[in-house]
N, C-alpha and C positions, 0 to 999 in steps of 0.2 A: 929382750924378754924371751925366755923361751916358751915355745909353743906348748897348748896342750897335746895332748897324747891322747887315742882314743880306745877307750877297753872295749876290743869290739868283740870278743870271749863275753862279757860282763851284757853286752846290747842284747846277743844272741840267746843267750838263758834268758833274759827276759819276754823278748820275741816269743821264745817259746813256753815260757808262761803262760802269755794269751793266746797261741796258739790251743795248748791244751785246756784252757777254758773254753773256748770256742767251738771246737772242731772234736769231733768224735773219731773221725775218720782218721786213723793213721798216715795215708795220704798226705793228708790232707795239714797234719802237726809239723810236716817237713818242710826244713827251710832250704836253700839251694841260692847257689851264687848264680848271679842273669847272668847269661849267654854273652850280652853285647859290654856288659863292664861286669868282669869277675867280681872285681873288690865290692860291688852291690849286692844287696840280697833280694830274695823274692820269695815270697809265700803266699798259699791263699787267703784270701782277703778274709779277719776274720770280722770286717761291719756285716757285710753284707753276704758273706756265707760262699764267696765265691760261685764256679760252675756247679750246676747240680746233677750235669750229667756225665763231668770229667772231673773226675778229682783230682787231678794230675795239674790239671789250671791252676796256675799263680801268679794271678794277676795285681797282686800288696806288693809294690816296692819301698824299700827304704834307702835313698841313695846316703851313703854313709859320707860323702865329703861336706853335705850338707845336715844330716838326719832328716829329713823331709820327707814322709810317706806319700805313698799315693798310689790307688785305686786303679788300674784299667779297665774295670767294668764297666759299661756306661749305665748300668740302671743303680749303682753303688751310692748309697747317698752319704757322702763321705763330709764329714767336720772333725776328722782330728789330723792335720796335716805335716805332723812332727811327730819324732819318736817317743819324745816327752808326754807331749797331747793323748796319745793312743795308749802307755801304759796309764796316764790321769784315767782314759776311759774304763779301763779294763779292770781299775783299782787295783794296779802294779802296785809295789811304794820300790819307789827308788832310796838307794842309799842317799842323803842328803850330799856328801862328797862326791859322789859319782854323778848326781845328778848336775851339780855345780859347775863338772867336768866338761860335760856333753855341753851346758850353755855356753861357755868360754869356748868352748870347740868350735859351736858352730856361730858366736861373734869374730871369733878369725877366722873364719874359712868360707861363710856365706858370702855370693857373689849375687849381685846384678846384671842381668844379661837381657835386654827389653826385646834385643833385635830374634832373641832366639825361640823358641815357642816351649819356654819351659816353664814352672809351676806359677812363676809369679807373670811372665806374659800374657799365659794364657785369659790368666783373672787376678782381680783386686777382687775378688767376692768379701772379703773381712776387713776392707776400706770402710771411713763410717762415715754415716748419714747428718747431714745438717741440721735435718729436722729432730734426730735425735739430741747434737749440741743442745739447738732451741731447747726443747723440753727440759733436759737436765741445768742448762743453766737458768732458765726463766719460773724455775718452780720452788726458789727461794731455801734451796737445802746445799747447793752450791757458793763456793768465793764470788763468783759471777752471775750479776741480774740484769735484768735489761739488754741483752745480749739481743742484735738488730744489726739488718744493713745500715751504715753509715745514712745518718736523717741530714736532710735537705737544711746549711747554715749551723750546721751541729759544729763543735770547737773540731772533730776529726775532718771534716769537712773542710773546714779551712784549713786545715792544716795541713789538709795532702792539697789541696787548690794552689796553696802558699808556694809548693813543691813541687811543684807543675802536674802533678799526676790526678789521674781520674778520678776522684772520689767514688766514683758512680762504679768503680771496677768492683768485680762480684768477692776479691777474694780480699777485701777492707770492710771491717764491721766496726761496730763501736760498742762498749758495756759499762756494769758499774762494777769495781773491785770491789769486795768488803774485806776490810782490813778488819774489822771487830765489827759487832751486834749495831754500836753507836760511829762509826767511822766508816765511810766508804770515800774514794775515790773516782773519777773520772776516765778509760782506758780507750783507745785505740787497738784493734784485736786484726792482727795478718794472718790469714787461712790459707794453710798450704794446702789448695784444693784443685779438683778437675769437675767442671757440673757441682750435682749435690755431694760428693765424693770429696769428703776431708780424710788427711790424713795426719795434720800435727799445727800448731799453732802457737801466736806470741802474741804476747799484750804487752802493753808500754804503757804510761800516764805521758802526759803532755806538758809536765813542770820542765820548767827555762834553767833550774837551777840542776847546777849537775851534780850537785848532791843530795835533790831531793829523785832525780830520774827512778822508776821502778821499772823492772824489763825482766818478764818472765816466758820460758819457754814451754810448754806442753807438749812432749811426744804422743805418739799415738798409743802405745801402752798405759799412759795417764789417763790420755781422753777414752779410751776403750774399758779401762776398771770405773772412771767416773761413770758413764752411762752404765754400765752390769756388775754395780758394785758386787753382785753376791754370783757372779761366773766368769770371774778373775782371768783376760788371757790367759795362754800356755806362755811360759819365758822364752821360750826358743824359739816358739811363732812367734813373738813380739820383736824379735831380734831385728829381721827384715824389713819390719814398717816401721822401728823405730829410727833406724837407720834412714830410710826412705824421706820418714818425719824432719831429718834434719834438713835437707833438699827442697828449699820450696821452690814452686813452680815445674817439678821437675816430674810430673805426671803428663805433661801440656808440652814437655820440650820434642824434638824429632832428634833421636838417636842416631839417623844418619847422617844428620849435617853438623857440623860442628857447635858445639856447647860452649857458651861463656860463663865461668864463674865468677859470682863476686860475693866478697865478705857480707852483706844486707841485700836486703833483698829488695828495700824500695830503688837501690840501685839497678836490679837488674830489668826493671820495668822499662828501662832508657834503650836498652839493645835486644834485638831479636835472635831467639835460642837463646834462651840464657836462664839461670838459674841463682837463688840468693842463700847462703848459708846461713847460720845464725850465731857468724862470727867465725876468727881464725883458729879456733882451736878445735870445729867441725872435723871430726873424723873422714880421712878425706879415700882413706884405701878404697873403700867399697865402690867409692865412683868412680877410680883409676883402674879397679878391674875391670869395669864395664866394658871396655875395649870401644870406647867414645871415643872422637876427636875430641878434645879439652882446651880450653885457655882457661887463664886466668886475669882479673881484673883485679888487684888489690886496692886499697883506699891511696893515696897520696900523703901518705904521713910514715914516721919511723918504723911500724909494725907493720904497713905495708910493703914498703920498700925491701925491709926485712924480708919476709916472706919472700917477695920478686926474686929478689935474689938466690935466695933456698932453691927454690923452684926450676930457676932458669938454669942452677945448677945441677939439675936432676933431669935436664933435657925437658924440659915444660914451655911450654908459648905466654908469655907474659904481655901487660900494656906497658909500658913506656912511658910514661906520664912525660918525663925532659924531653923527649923526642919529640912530641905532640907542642910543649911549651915552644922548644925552638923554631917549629915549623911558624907559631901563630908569631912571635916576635919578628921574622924574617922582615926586612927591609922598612921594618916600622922605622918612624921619625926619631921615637925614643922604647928602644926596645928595654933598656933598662929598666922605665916605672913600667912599663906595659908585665913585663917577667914579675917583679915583685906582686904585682898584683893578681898573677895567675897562680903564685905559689899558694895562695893562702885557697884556692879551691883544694878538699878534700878528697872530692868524691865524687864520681860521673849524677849522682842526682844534683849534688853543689853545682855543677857543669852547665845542666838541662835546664836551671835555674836563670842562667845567663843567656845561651846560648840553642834557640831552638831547634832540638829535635837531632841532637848533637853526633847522632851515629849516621844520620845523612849529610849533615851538613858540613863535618868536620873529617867526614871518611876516618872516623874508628878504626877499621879494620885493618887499615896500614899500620898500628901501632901496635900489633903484636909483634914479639918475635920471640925465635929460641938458638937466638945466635948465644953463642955466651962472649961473644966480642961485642955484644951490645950492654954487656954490664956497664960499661961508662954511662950511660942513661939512666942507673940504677941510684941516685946520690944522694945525699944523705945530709950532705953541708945545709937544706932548708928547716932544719927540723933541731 
């Protein structure tokens, strides 16, 4: 696919549109490449009006690999944090093409980088509130009512009990779907959150039949228009948390130690550092820039293994699942039915099921690798 391309002639003229709305001072309408990265710009700030005793101050950058503005004044009370956001302020109108441009732009080119002290480090300040959830889904204008921590014998209740995990964990709630006015459903709801600090979220129903299953995602761009329906994120600010939204758990993980991922996320509840996708077709680049230590944990089934494979091709640290099997069969009586019977676990929560507490007990950690001579481990014949 090839890349966007960035008209940065096309940024610049509008830059200095609001510039000349803003700023009377000649000075002051001048834009200038920073010192420390040419290819960024820098002007003064036109929220808060910059120095008022140096005009020559310009403290508004826009770093252009991201478009992402931002203020070095500290008394600047700054809410537009993209290039996008700040012409919305200034009532730019962007060419709808151009502007389409710069989104796609900065969906391939936005990075994560937690360890560094840069925009998104510093703060989640546009992380949303819980209490806000509550309110918009319990005030009956919303798909979702009754929106609550998981209640004491509730069917979610037993149903992560069932699964050996904590019901009582802060980021399992329970709600009611309405499918129509006269139809609602039952849901189980996963909060990719830190504290009061959500940032995307899934609901499931609890039907046995897998063709009645419902499983819906909500990024943070959804849940951020549902609570302000009428002060619509910026799309380009939305990029980074919607991204982020797909990662749960991934607010709470340590960046310096090594991360585990896995395709679900009740999965990842089993192992420490780790983090649950919302499935294998999760956009995976943005975490790979991160410049994290990474594994990977895939399901035990065709599209897992698949994946493993993919993966361990591209120099990536994988689980092993046959590996882990052959060690538990070792010197059994009948290692035969003992194997058949291990084949049919999926999934390290299937595991936790059986086997308590499975990443101590069973030393997990020995069954990464990124040998690619360990593809024999990779197989394929149980499926």
């Amino acid at each position: 696919m090839e890349e966007t391309q960035l008209d940065i002639s096309y940024l610049k003229d509008r830059i200095q549109e609001i510039l000349n709305k803003s700023h009377s001072e000649s000075e002051k309408r001048r834009i200038m490449p920073m010192a420390s990265s040419p290819k960024d710009i820098q002007f003064a700030c036109p929220i808060c009006g910059d120095s008022r005793k140096k005009s020559h101050e310009k403290r508004g950058h826009i770093y252009l690999n991201t478009l992402r503005f931002k203020c070095y004044n500290e008394s600047c009370e700054q809410s537009t944090p993209t290039f996008t956001a700040l012409c919305k302020r200034f009532n730019i109108q962007l060419d709808p093409g151009k502007k389409l441009d710069f989104i796609n732009y900065v969906n391939e080119n936005i990075q994560y980088r937690p360890t560094e002290d840069d925009y998104m480090s510093a703060s989640m300040e546009n992380v949303l509130s819980i209490e806000d959830l509550k309110r918009v889904f319990n005030d009956g204008t919303s798909e979702l009512t009754n929106f609550q921590p998981i209640q004491n014998n509730s069917k979610a209740y037993w149903h992560l009990k069932n699964r050996k995990i904590n019901p009582n964990d802060e980021t399992f709630w329970e709600a009611t779907r309405w499918i129509n006015p006269n139809w609602s459903e039952y849901v189980i709801v996963f909060l990719n959150r830190r504290g009061d600090n959500v940032l995307g979220m899934q609901t499931r129903n609890l039907k046995k039949e897998k063709e009645k299953r419902y499983f819906k995602i909500y990024n943070y761009e959804m849940l951020y228009n549902t609570i302000h329906p009428d002060n619509p994120v910026d799309e380009a600010e939305a990029i980074v948390y919607n991204k982020l939204s797909y990662f749960f758990n991934i607010l709470n993980v340590d960046f310096e130690k090594t991360i585990t991922v896995f395709e679900g996320y009740t999965d990842s509840k089993f192992y420490p550092n780790s983090i649950g996708l919302v499935g294998l077709d999760t956009d995976l680049d943005f975490l790979m820039k991160s410049g994290a230590d990474l594994q990977f944990f895939y399901d035990y089934d065709k599209p897992g293994m698949y994946t493993s494979l993919k993966m361990i091709n591209k120099g990536q640290k994988v689980f092993l699942w046959e590996k882990l099997f052959e060690d538990l069969i070792k010197d059994k009586k009948d290692p035969y039915t003992l194997y058949n019977k291990l084949i049919n676990i999926k999934d390290l929560n299937k595991l936790a099921e059986i086997v308590n507490d499975p990443y101590k007990t069973l030393k997990l950690h020995k069954y990464f690798s990124i040998d690619t001579f360990d593809k024999k481990y990779i197989k394929f014949d149980n499926f």
